[in-house]
TIGU-981721 format. One record per residue: x, y, z of N, C-alpha, C in turn. Coordinates in Angstrom, 3 decimals, decimal comma, always signed. Example, Ala and Ser with C-alpha at 12.3 -4.5 7.8 and 13.67 -1.06 7.14 Angstrom:
<drendos>
DRENDO      nxx      nyy      nzz     caxx     cayy     cazz      cxx      cyy      czz
DRENDO  +13,190   -5,690   +7,800  +12,300   -4,500   +7,800  +13,200   -3,300   +7,800
DRENDO  +12,850   -2,250   +7,080  +13,670   -1,060   +7,140  +12,900   +0,030   +7,870
</drendos>
This chain:
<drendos>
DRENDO      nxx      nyy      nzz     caxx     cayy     cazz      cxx      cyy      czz
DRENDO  +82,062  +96,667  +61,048  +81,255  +97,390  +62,048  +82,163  +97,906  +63,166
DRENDO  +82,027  +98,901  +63,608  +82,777  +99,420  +64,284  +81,984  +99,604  +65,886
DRENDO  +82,946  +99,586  +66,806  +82,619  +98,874  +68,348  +82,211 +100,247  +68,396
DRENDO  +81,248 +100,536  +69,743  +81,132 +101,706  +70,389  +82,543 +101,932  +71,314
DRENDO  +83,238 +103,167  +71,782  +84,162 +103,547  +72,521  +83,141 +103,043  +74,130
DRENDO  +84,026 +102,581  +74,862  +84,000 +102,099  +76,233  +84,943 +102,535  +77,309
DRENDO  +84,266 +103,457  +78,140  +85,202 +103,808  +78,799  +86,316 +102,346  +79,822
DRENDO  +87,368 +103,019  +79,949  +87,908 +101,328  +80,775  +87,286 +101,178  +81,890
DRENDO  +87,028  +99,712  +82,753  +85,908  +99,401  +83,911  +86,949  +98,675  +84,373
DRENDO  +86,038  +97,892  +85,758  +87,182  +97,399  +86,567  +87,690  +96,529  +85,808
DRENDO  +87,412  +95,832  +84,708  +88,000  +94,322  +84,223  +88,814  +95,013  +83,142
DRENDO  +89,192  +96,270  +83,020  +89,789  +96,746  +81,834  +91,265  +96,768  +82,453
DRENDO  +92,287  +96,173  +81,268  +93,846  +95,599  +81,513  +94,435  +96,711  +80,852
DRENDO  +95,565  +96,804  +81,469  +96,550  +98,070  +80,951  +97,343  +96,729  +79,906
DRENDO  +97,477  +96,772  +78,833  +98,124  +96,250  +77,767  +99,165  +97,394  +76,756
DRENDO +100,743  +96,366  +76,688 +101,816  +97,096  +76,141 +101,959  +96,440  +75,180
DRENDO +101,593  +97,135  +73,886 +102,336  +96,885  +72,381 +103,276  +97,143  +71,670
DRENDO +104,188  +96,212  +71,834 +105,566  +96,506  +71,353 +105,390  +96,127  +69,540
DRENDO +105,455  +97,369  +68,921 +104,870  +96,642  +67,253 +105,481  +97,945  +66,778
DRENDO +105,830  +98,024  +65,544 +106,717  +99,166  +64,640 +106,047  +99,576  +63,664
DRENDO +105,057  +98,782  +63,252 +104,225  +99,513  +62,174 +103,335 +100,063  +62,866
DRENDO +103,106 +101,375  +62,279 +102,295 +102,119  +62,928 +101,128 +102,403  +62,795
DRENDO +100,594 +101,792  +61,481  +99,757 +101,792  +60,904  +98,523 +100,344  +61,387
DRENDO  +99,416  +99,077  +61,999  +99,229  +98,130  +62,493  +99,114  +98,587  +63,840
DRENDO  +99,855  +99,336  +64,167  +99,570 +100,063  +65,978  +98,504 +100,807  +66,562
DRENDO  +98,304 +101,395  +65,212  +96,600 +102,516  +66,002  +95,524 +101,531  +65,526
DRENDO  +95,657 +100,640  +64,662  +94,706  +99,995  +64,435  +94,412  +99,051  +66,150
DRENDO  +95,429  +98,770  +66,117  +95,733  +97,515  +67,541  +95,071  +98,312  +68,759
DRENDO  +95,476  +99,728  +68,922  +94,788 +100,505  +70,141  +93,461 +101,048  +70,289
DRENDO  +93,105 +101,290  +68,860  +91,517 +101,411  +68,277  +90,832 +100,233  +68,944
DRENDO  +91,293  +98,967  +68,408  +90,328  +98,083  +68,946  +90,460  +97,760  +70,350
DRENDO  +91,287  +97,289  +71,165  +91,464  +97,524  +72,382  +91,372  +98,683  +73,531
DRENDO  +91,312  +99,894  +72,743  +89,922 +101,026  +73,476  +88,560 +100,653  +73,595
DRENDO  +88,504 +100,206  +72,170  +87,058 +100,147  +72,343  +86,471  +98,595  +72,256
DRENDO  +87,313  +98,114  +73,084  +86,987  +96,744  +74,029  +87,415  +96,668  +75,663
DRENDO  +87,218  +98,366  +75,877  +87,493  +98,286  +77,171  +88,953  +98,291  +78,130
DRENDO  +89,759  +98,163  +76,936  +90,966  +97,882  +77,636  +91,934  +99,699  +77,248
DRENDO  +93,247  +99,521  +78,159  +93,762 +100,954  +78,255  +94,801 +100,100  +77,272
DRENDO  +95,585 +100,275  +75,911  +96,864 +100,480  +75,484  +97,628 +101,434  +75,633
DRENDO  +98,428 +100,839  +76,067 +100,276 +101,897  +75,489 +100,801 +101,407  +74,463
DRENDO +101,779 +102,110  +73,649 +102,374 +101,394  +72,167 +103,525 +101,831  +72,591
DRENDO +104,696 +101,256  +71,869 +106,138 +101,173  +71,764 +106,787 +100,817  +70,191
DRENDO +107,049 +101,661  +69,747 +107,666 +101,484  +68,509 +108,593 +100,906  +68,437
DRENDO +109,688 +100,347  +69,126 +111,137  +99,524  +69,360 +111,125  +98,434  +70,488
DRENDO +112,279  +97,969  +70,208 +112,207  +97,091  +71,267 +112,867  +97,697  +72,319
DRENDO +113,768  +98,753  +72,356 +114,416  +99,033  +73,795 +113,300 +100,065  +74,004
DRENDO +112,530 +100,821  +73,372 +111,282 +101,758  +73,815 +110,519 +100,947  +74,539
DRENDO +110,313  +99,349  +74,202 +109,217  +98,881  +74,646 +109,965  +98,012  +75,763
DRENDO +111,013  +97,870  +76,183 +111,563  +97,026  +77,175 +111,689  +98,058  +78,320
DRENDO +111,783  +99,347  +78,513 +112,043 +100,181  +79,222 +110,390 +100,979  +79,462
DRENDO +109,294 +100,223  +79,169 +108,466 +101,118  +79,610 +107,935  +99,764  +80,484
DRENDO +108,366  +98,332  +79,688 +107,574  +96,881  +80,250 +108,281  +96,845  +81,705
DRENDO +109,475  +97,515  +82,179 +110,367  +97,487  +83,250 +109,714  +98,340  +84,569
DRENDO +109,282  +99,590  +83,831 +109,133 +100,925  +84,761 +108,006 +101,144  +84,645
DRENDO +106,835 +100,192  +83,816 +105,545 +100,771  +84,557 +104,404  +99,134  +84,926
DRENDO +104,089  +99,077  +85,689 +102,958  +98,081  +85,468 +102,055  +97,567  +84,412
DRENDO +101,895  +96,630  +83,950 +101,064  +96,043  +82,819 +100,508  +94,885  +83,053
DRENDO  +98,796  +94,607  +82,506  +98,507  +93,444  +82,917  +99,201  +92,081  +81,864
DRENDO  +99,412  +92,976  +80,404  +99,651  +91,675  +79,497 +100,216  +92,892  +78,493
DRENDO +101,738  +91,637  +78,259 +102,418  +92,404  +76,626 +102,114  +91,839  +75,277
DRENDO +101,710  +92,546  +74,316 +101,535  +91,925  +73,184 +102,548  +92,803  +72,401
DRENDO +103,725  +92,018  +71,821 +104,831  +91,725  +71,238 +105,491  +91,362  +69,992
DRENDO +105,382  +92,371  +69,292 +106,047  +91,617  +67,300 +107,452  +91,171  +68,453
DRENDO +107,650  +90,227  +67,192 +108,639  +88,793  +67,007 +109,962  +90,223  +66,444
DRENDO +109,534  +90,901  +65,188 +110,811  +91,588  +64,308 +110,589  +92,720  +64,485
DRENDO +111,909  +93,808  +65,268 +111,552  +94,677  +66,286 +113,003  +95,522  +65,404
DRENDO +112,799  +96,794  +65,661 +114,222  +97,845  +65,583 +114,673  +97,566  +66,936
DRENDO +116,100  +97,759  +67,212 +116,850  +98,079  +68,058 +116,984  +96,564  +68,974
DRENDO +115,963  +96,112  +69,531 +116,152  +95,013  +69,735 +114,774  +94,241  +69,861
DRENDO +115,127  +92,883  +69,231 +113,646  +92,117  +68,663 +113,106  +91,647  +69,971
DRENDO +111,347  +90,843  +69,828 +110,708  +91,091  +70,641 +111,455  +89,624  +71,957
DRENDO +112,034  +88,518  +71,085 +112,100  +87,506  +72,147 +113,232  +87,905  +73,061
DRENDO +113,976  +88,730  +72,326 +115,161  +89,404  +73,408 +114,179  +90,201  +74,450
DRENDO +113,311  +91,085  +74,251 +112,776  +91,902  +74,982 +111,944  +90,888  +76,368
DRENDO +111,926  +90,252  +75,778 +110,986  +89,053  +76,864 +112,104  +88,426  +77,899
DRENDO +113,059  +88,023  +76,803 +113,913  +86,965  +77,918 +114,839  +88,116  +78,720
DRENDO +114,841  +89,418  +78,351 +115,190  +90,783  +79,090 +114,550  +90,497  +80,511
DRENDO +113,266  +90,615  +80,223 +112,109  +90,948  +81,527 +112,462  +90,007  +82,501
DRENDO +112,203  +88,408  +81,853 +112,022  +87,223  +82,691 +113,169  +87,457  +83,408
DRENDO +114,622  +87,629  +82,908 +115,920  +87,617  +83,197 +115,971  +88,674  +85,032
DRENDO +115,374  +89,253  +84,935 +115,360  +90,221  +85,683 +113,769  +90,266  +86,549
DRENDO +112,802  +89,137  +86,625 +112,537  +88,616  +87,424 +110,575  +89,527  +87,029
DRENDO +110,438  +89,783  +86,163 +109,569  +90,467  +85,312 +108,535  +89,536  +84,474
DRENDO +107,214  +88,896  +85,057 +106,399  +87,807  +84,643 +105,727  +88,297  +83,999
DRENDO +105,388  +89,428  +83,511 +104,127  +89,951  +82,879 +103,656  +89,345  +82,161
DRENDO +102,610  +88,236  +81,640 +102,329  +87,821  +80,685 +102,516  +88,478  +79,163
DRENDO +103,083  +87,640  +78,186 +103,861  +87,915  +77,042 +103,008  +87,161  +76,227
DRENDO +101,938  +88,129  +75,073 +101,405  +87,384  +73,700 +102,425  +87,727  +73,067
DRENDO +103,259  +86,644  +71,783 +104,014  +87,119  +70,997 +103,308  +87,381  +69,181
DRENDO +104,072  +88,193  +68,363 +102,816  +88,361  +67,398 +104,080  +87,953  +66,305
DRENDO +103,670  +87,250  +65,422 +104,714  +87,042  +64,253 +104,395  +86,656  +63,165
DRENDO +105,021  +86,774  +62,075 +104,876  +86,341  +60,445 +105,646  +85,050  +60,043
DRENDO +106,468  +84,999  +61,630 +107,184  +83,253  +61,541 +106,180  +82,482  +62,308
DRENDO +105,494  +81,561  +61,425 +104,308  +80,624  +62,610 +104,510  +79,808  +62,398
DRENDO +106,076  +79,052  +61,786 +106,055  +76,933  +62,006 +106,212  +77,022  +63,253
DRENDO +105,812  +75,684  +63,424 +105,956  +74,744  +64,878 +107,655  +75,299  +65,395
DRENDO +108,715  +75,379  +64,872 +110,260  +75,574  +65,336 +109,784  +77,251  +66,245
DRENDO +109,583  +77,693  +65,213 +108,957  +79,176  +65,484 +108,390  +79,389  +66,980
DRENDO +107,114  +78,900  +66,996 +106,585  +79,176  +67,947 +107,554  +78,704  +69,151
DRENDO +108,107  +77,693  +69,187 +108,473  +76,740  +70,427 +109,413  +77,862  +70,832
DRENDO +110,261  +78,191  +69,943 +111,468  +79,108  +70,075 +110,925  +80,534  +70,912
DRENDO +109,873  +80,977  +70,757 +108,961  +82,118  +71,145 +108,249  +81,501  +72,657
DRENDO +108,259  +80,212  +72,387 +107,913  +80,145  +73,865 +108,485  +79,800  +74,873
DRENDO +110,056  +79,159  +74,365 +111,017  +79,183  +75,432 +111,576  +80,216  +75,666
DRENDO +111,807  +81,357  +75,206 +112,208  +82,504  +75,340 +111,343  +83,327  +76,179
DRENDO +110,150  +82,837  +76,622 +109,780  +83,244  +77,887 +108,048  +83,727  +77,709
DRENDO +107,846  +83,680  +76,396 +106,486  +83,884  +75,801 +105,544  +83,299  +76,427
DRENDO +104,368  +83,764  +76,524 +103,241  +82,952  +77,319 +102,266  +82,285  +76,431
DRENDO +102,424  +82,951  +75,011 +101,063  +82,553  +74,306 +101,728  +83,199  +72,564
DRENDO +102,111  +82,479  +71,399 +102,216  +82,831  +70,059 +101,102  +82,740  +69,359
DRENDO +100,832  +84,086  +68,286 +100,164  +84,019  +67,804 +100,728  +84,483  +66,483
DRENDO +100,556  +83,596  +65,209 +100,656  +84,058  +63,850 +100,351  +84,713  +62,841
DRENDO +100,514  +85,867  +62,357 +100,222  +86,658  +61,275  +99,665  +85,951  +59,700
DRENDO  +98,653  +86,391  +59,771  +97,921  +87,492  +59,841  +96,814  +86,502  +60,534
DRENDO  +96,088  +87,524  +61,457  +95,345  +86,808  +63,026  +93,991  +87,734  +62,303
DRENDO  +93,010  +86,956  +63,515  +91,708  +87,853  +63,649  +91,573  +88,691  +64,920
DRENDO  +91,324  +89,873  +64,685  +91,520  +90,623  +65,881  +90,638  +90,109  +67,132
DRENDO  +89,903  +89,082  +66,759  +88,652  +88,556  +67,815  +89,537  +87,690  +68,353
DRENDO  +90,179  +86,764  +68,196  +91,034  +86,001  +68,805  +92,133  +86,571  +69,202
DRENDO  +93,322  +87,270  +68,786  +93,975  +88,122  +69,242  +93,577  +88,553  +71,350
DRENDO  +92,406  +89,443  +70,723  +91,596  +89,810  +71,800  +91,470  +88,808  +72,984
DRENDO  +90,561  +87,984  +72,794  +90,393  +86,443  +73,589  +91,612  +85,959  +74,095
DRENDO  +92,669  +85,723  +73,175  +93,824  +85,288  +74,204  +94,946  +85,817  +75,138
DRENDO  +94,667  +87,687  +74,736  +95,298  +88,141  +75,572  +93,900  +88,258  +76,947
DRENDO  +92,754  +88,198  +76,522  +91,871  +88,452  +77,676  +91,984  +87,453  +79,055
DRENDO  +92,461  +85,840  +78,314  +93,024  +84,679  +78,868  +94,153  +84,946  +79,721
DRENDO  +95,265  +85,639  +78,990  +96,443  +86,054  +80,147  +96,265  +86,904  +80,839
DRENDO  +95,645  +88,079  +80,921  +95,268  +88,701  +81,519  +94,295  +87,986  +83,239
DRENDO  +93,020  +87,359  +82,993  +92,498  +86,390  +83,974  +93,430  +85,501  +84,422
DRENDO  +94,357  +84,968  +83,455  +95,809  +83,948  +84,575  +96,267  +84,756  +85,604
DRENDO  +96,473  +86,075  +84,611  +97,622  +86,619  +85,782  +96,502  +87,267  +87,067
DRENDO  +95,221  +87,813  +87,033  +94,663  +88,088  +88,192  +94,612  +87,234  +88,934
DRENDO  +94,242  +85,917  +88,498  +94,050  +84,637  +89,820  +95,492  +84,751  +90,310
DRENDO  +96,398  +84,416  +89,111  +97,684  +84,719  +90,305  +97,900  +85,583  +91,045
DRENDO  +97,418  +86,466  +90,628  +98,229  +88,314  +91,894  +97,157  +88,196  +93,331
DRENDO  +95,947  +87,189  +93,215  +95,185  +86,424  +94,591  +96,187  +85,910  +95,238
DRENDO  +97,190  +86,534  +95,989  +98,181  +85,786  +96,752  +98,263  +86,131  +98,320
DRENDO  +98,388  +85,736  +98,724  +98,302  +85,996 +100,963  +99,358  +86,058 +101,225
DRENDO +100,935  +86,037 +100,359 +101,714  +85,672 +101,190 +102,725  +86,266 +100,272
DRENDO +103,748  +87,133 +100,252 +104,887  +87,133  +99,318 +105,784  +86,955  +99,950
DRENDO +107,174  +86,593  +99,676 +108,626  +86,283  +99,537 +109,652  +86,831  +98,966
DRENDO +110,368  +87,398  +99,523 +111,934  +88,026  +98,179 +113,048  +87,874  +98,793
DRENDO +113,900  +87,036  +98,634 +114,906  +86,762  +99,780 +114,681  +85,933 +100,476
DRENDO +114,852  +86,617 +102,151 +114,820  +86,394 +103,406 +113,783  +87,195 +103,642
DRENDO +112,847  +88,100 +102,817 +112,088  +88,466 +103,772 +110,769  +88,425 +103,386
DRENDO +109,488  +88,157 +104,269 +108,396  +87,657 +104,105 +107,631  +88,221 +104,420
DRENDO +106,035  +88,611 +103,589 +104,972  +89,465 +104,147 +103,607  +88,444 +103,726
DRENDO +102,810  +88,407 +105,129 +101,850  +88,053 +105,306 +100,712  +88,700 +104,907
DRENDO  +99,968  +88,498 +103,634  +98,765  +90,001 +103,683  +97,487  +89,913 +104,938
DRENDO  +96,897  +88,166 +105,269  +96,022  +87,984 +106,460  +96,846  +88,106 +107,776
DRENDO  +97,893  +87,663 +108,218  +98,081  +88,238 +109,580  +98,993  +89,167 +109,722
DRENDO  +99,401  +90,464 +108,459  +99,313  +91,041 +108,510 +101,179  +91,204 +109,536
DRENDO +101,638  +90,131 +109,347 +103,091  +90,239 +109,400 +104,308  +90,150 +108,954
DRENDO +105,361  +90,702 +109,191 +106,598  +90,862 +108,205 +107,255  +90,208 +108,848
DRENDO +108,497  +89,443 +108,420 +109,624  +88,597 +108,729 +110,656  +88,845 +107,852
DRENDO +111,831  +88,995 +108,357 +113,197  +88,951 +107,819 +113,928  +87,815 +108,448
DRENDO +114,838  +87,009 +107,736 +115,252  +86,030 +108,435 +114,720  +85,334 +109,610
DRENDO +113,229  +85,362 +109,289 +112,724  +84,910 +111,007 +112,579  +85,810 +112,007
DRENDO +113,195  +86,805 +111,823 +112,720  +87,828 +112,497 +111,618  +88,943 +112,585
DRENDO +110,493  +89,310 +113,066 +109,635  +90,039 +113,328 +109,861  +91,367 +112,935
DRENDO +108,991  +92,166 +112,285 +109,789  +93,506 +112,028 +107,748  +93,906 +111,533
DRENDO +108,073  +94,957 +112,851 +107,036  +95,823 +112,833 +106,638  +97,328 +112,294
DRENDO +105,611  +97,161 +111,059 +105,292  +98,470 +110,295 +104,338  +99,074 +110,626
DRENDO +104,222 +100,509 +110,399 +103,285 +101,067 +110,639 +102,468 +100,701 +109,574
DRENDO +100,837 +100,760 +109,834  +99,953 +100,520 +108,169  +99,823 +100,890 +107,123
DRENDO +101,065 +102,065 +106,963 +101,098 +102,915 +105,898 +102,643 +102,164 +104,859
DRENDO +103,333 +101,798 +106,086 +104,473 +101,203 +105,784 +104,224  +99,674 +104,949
DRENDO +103,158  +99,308 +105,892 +103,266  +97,595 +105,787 +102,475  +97,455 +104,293
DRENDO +101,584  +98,718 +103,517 +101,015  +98,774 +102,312 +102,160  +98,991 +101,594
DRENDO +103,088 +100,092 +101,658 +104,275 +100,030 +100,680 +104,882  +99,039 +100,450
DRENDO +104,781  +98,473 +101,434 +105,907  +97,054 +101,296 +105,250  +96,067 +100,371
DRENDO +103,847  +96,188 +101,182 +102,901  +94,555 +100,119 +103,115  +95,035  +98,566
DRENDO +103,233  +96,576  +98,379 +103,076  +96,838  +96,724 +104,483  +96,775  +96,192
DRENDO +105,407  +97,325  +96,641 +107,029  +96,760  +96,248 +106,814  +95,288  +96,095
DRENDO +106,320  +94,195  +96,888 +106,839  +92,950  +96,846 +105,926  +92,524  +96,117
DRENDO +105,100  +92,948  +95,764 +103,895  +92,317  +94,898 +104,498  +92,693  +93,414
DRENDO +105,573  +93,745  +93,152 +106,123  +94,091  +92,023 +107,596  +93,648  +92,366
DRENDO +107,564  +93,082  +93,148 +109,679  +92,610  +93,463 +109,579  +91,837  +91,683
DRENDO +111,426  +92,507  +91,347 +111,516  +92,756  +90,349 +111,130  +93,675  +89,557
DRENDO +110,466  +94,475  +89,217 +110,025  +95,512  +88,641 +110,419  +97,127  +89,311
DRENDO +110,536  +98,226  +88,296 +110,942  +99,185  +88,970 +109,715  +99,656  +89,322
DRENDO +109,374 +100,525  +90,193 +108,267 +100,898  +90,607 +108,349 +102,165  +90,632
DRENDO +107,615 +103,109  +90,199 +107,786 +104,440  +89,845 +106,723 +105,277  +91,454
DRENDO +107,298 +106,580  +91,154 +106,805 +107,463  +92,207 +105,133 +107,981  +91,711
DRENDO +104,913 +107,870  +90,631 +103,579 +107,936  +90,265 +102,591 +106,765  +90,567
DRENDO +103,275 +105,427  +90,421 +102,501 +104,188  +90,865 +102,249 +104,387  +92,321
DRENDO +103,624 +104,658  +92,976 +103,621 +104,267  +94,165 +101,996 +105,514  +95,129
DRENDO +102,148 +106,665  +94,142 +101,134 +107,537  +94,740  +99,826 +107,325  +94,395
DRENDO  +99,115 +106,163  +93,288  +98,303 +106,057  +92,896  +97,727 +104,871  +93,892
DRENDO  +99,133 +104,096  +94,210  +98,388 +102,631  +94,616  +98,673 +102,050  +96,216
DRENDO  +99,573 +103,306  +96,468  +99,652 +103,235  +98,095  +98,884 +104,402  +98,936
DRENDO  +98,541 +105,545  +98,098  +98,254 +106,591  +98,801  +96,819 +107,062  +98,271
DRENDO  +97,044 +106,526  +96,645  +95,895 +106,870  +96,286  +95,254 +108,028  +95,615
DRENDO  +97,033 +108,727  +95,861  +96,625 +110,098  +95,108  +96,587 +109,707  +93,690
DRENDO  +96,228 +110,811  +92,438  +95,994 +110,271  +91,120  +96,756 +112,178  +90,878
DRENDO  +97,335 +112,727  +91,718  +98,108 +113,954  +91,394  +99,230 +114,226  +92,128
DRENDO +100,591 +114,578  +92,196 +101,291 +114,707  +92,637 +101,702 +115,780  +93,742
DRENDO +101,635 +115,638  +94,994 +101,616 +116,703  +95,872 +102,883 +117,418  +96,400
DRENDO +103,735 +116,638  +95,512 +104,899 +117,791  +95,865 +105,596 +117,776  +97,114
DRENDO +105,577 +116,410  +97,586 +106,267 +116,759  +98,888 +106,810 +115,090  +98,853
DRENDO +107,646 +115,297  +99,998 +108,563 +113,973  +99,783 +108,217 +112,840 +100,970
DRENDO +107,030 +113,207 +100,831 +106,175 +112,053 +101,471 +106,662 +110,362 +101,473
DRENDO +107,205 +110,276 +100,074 +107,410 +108,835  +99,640 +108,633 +108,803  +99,959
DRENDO +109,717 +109,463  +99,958 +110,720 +109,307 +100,405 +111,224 +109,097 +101,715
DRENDO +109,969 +109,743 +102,061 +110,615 +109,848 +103,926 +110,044 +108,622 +104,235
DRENDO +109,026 +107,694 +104,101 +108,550 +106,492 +103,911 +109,181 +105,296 +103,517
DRENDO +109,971 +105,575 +102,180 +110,994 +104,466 +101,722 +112,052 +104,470 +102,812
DRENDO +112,513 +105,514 +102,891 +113,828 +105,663 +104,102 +113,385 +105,177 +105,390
DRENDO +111,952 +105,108 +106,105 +112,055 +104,141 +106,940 +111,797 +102,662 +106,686
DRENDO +110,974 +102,004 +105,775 +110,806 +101,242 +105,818 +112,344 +100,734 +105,344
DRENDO +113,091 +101,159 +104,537 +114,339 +100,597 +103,681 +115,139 +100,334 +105,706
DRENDO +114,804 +101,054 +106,602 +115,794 +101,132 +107,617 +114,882 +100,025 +108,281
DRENDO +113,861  +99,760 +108,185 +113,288  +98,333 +108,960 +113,854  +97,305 +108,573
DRENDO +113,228  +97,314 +107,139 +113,631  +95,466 +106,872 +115,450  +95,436 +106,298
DRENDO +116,158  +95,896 +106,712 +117,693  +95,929 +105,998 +118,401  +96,245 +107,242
DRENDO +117,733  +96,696 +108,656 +118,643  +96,774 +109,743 +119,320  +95,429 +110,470
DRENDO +120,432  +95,301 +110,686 +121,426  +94,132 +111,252 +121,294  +92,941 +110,272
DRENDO +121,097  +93,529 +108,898 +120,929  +92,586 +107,744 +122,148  +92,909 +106,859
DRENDO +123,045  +91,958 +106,553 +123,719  +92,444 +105,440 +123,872  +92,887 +104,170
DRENDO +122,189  +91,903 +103,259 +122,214  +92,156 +101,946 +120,818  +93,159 +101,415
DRENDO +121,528  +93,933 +101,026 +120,217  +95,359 +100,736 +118,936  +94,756  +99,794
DRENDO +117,700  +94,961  +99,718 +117,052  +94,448  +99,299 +115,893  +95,589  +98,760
DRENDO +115,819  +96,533  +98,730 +115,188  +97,944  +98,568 +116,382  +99,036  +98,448
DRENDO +116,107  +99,119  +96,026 +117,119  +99,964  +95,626 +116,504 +100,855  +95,174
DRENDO +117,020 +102,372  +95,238 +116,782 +103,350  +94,100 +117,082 +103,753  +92,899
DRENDO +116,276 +103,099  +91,815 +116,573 +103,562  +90,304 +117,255 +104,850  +90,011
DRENDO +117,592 +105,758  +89,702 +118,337 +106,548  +89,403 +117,114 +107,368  +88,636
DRENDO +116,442 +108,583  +88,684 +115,750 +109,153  +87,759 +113,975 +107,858  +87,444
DRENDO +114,136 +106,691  +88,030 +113,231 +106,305  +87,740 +111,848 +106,019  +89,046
DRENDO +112,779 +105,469  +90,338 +111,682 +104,824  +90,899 +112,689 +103,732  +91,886
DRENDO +111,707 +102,953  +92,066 +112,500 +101,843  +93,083 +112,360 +100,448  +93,174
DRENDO +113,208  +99,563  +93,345 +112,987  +98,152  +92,734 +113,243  +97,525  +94,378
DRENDO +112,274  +96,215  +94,276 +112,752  +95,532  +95,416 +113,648  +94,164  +94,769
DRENDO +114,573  +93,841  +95,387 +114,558  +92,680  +94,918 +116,490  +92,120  +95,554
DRENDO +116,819  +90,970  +95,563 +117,569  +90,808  +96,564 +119,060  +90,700  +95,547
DRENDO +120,413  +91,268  +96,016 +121,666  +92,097  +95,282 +121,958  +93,451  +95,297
DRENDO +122,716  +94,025  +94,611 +122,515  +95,364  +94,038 +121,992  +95,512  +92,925
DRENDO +121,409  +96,539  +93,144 +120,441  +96,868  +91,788 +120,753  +98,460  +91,217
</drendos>
């Protein structure tokens, strides 16, 4: 029986499928359309490590045996670089060695081939609800520097550092993604709100002050620019 199409609602998760058969892939996005949820697919593993990097996702679902590079590399990629997204892994290896190996490598949840797409479903719906209660947070951290979302204050080393409200939203959404690159399309969807690009360098002139707030009489840079991609917070060079 086949689901009715559902448009996505608020409880609908952006989910990334890193899987090579393709035939196994539209099947996978068929049903997860029409359960409400938005898929993206990735045919490889560096296709699918470079989109899990540069765009937001609520939950990855992940083949184990990948071209270019397999899926537990692609995971312990992310974690490595400070990237929690919840990780279902999908595989045709399901002993006990198997899984454990899939879940120290940074996996959140293994599941064995050949699955029922109803469960499938259910346990990424599970990581998905983990990770919202987690992103319920009042308070982030990266470094030395600290943002309050209730009183609504910033600290660097203890020090006070005052944003404008346009500023102090960029910042909560960088640090709410510290680690992750954050693209100029996110940043206009989820700080500004636009859902079209206006062509002006609005975001830039924005990053350049806030990057000159929290990094002034500070030595270690903490707000980098990707090259062609976007912008990462997170404390080193990047």
């Amino acid at each position: 029986m086949t689901l009715p199409a559902l448009s996505p609602t608020s409880d609908a998760m952006r989910i990334l499928l890193i899987e090579d058969d393709n035939e196994a892939a539209s099947y996978l996005q068929k049903a997860f359309r029409e359960s409400g949820h938005v898929p993206d697919h990735a045919a490889d593993g560096e296709t699918g490590l470079h989109m899990a990097e540069t765009q937001a996702y609520d939950v990855l679902v992940v083949d184990r045996m990948l071209p270019q590079r397999d899926g537990l590399s692609v995971i312990s990629a992310l974690r490595d670089k400070g990237n929690m997204t919840p990780a279902l892994i999908l595989s045709a290896l399901g002993q006990v060695d198997d899984r454990v190996t899939g879940l120290r490598a940074g996996g959140d949840d293994y599941l064995s081939k050949p699955y029922a797409f109803s469960e499938l479903l259910a346990r990424v719906e599970v990581l998905g609800r983990r990770r919202a209660t987690k992103d319920v947070e009042t308070a982030y951290k990266v470094g030395d520097l600290e943002l309050d979302r209730l009183s609504h204050e910033v600290k660097r080393g203890g020090k006070t550092i005052i944003l404008q409200p346009r500023e102090f939203r960029l910042l909560e959404y960088l640090m709410k993604h510290a680690g992750q690159v954050v693209t100029r399309t996110m940043l206009l969807e989820n700080v500004w709100d636009y859902h079209f690009d206006p062509q002006t360098n609005v975001i830039d002139v924005h990053i350049s002050r806030l990057r000159s707030k929290i990094e002034r009489d500070v030595g270690e840079p903490l707000l980098h620019t990707v090259r062609g991609s976007g912008y990462i917070l997170r404390p080193g060079q990047g």
